[in-house]
C-alpha positions as CSV (number, residue, x, y, z in Angstrom):
1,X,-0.5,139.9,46.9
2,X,1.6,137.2,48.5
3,X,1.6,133.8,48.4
4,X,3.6,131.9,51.3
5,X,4.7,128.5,50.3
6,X,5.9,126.1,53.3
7,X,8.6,124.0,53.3
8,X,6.9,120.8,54.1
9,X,4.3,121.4,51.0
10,X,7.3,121.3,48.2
11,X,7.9,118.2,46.4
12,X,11.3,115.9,46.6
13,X,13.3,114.0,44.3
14,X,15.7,111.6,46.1
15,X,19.0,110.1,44.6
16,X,21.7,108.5,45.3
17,X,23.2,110.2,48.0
18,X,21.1,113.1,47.2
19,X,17.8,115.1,48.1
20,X,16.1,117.6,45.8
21,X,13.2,120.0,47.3
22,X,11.6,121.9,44.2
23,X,9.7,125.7,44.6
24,X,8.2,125.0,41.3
25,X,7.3,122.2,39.1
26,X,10.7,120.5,38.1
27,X,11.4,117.2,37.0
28,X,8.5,114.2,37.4
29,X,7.0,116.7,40.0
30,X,5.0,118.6,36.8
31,X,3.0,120.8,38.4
32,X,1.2,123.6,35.3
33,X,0.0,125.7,37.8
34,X,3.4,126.2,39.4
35,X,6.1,126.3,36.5
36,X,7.3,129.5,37.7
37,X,7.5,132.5,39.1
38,X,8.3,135.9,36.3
39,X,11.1,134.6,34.8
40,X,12.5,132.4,37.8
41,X,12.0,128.9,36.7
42,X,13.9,126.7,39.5
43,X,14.9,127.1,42.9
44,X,15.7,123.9,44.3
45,X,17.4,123.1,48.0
46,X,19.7,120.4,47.8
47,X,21.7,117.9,50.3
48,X,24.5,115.8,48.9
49,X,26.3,113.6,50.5
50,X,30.5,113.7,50.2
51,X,31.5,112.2,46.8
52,X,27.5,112.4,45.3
53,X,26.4,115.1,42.9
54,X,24.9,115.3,39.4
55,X,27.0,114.1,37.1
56,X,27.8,115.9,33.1
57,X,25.1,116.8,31.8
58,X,23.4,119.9,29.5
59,X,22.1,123.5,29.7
60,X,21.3,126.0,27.2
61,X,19.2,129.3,27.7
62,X,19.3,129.4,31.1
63,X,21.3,131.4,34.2
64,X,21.7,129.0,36.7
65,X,22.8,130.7,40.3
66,X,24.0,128.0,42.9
67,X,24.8,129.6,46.5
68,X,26.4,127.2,49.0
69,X,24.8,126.9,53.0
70,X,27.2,124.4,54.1
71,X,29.7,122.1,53.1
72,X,31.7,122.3,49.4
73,X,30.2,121.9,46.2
74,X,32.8,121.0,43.4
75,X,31.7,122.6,39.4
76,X,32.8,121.8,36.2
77,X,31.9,122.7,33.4
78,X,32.5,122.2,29.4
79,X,33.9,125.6,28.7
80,X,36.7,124.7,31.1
81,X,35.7,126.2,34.3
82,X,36.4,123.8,37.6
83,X,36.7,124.7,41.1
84,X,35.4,124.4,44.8
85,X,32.1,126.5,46.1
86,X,31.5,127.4,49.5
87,X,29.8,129.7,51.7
88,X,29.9,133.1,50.9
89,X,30.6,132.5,47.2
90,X,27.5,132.8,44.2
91,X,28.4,131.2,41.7
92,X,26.7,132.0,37.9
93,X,26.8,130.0,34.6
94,X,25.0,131.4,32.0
95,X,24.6,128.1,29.3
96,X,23.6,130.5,26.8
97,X,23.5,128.2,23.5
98,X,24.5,125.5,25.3
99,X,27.5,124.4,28.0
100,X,27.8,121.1,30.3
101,X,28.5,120.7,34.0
102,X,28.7,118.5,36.6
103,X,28.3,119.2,40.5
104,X,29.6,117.0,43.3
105,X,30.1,117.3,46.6
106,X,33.5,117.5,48.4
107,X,35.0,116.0,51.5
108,X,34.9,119.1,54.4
109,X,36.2,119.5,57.6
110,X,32.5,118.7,59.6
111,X,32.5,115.3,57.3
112,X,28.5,116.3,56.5
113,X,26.4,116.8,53.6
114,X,26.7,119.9,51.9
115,X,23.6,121.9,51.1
116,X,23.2,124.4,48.5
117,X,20.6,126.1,46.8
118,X,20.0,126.6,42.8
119,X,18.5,129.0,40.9
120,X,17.2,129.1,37.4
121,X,16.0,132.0,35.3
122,X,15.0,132.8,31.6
123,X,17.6,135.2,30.6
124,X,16.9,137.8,28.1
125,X,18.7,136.9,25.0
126,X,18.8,133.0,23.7
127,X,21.3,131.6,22.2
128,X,24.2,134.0,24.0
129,X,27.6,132.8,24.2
130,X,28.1,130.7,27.5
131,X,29.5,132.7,30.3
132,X,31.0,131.9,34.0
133,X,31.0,133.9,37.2
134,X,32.3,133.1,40.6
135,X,32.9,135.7,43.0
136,X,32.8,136.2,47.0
137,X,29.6,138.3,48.5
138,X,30.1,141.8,49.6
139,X,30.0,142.0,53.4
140,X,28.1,144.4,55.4
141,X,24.8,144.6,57.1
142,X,21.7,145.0,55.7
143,X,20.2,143.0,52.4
144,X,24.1,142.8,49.9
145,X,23.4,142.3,46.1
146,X,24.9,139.6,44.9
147,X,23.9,139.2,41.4
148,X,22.3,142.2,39.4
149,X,20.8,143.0,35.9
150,X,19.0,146.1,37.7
151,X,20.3,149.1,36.1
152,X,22.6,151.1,38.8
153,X,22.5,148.3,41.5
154,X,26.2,147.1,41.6
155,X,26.7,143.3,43.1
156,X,29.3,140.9,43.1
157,X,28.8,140.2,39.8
158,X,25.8,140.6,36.9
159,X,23.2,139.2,35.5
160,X,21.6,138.5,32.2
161,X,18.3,139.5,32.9
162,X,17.0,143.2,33.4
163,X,15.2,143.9,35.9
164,X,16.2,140.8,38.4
165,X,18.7,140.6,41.3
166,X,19.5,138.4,43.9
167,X,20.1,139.8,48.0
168,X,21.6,138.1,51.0
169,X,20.2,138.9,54.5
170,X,22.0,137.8,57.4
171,X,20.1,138.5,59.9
172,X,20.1,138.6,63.8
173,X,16.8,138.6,66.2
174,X,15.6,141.7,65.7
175,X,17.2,142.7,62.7
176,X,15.1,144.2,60.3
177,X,15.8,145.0,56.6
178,X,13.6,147.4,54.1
179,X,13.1,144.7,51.0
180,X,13.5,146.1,47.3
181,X,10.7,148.2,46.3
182,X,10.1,145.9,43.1
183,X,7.4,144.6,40.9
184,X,7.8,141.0,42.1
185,X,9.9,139.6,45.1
186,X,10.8,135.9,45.8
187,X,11.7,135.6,49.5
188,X,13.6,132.0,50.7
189,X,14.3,131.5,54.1
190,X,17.6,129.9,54.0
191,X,18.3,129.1,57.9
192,X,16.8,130.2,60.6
193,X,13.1,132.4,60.3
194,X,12.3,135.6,60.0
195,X,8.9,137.6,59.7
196,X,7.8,139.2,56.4
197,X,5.7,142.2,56.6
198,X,1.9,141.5,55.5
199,X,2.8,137.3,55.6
200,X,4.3,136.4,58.6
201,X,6.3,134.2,60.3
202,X,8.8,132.3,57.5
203,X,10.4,129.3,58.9
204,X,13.6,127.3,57.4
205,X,12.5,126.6,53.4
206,X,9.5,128.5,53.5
207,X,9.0,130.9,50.7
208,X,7.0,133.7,50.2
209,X,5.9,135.3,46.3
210,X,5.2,138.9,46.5
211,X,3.4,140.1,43.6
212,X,3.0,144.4,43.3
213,X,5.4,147.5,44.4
214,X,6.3,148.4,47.6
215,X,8.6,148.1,49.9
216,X,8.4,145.6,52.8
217,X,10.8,144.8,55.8
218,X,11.6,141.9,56.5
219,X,13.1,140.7,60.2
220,X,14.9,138.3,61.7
221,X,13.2,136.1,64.3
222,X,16.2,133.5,65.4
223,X,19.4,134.5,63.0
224,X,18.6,133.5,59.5
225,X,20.1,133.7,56.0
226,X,17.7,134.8,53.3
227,X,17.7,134.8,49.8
228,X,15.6,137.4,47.8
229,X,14.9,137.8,44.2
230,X,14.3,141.2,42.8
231,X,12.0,140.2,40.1
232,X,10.6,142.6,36.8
């Protein structure tokens, strides 16, 4: 089964100097039918302006996965971890029994917003000692791992819950790419749009919820940048 959620259909949460577009029910925007998706509990698409963010505040029992489309997104965080994020970089925190962080935008060369996406999952244990990763993405062709709990997948770095991993496609016209062979994929075109077997044509911040095994390609239509969730 899949279920293709458009862009213009997710709710937003503006700030100041920031805008939030939620997958799943986050925030005011309580949705109980849509808290989730196996055990990925946000993915939200943000735009902050230079010098905005989200200042300190908490976390615990969560992996939160931030991966930067444009721009520089400044973290820091309570257990003493600071630095700049940019494209090509994921970026993990895994609050565990409890951490806090604050995310701002930097100043950048195009003088623009910078846009990044977070991620949110249940990880297996609670109550885990707080843990940090930041690491560049393998480069290649093809869909490269970038965060993995899947046994015998090696990424850029891992992840506290079995069964799940996250993949970058870069991806040309005509580029296609055989999608993980899994019990649940989430599918997030990042830029550009691509076509998903058996769903279509995904434009920029559509998504598409693949529920049962098999594999799938998935090709680009205009280059695009997806992000895909291997799921349990």
């Amino acid at each position: 089964m899949i279920d293709v959620r458009r862009a213009g259909d997710r709710p937003t949460t503006p700030g100041d100097g920031t805008t939030t577009r939620h997958s799943f029910s986050f925030g005011s925007h309580y949705d109980p039918a849509n808290v989730g998706f196996s055990v990925l509990v946000a993915h939200n698409d943000d735009r902050v302006e230079p010098g905005r963010g989200y200042d300190t505040h908490p976390h615990a029992d969560l992996e939160i996965v931030t991966w930067v489309l444009e721009g520089a997104l400044l973290h820091t965080d309570s257990r003493g971890h600071t630095g700049e994020l940019a494209p090509g970089v994921v970026q993990r925190l895994g609050a565990g029994s409890g951490v806090l962080h604050s995310e701002h935008a930097s100043r950048h060369a195009s003088g623009g917003a910078t846009r990044f996406v977070q991620m949110w999952l249940r990880p297996d244990e609670p109550g885990a000692e707080p843990s940090f990763d930041r690491a560049p993405a393998p480069t290649g062709p093809g869909l490269v791992p970038l965060l993995s709990g899947v046994r015998g997948l090696d990424a850029a770095a891992g992840l506290a819950v079995a069964g799940a991993a996250l993949h970058v496609a870069r991806l040309a016209a005509g580029d296609a790419v055989a999608l993980p062979d899994a019990a649940r994929l989430h599918v997030f075109v990042a830029t550009g749009s691509a076509a998903l077997e058996g769903a279509g044509t995904l434009g920029e911040g559509d998504a598409a919820r693949v529920s049962g095994a098999g594999s799938r390609r998935l090709t680009g239509l205009a280059d695009a940048e997806v992000l895909v969730w291997q799921l349990p």
